[in-house]
C-alpha positions in Angstrom: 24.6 -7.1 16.9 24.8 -6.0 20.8 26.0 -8.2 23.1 25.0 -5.7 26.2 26.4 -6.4 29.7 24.4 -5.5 33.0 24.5 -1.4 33.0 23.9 -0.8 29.5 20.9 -0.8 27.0 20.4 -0.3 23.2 18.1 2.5 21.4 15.7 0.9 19.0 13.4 3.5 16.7 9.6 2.4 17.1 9.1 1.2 13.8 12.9 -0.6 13.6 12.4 -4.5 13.9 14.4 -6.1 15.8 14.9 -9.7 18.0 16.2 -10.3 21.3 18.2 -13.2 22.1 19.0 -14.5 25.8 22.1 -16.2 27.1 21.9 -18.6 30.2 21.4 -15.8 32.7 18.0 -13.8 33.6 16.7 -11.3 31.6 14.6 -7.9 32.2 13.4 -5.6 29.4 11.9 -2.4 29.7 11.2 -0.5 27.1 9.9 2.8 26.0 7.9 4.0 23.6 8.2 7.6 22.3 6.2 8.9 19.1 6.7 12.0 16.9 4.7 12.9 13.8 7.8 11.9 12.0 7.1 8.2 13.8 3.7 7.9 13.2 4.3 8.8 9.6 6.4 6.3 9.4 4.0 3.7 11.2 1.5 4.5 8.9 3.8 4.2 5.7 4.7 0.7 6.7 1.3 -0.7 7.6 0.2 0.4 4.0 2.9 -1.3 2.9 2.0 -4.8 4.9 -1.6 -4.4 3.2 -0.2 -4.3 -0.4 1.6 -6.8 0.0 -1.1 -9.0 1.7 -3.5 -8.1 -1.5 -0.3 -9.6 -3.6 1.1 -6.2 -4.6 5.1 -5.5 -3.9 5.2 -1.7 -3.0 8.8 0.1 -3.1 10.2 0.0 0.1 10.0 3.4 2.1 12.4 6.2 1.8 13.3 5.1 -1.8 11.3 7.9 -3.1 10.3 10.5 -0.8 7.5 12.1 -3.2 5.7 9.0 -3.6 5.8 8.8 0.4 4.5 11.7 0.7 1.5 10.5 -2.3 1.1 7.6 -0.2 1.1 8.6 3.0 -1.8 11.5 1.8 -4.1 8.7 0.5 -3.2 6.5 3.3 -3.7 9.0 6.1 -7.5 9.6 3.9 -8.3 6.3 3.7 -7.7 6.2 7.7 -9.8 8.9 8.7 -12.4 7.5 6.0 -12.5 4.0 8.0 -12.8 5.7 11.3 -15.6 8.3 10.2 -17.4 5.0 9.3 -16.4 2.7 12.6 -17.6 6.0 14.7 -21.1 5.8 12.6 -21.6 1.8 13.6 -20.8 2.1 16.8 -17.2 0.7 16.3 -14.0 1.4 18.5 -11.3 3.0 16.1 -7.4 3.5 16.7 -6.4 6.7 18.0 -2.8 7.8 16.9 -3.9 11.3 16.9 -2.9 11.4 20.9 -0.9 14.5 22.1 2.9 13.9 22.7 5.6 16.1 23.8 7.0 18.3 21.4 10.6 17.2 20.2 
């Protein structure tokens, strides 16, 4: 917990949830977003994840095993480009996360 003062500003990683709470005076947020491939790995891992558990599967939580990451990610990342192969085909928009970024 942060209570931040005028001046001052917290780091959050992209895929680190978080909340936001207010006091009495005004607020402004501006935020950031920077993406490596060790982020959008990460994103990736974590949506797969969310759609186990949506089909009533409870996977193990990320970083508890970093071979079956790397297993899941790999089918993951193949089913991804699989689905976009197949939007492109109908017509579909897809999501890019394949978008150039500065080198860290």
């Amino acid at each position: 917990m942060f209570d931040l003062v005028p001046g001052l500003g917290g780091y959050m990683p992209s895929t680190t949830p978080h909340m936001v709470e207010n006091g009495d005076e005004p607020s402004v947020t501006i935020s950031f977003t920077y993406y490596t491939d060790a982020t959008r790995r990460r994103e990736l891992l974590y949506r797969g994840n969310a759609r186990l558990r949506a089909l009533g599967i409870e996977p193990h939580p990320i970083d508890e095993s970093p071979t079956r990451d790397r297993v899941k990610h790999a089918v993951l990342a193949s089913a991804s480009s699989a689905r976009n192969v197949v939007r492109r085909a109908l017509g579909r928009g897809v999501r890019e996360n394949g978008q150039p970024y500065a080198p860290a």
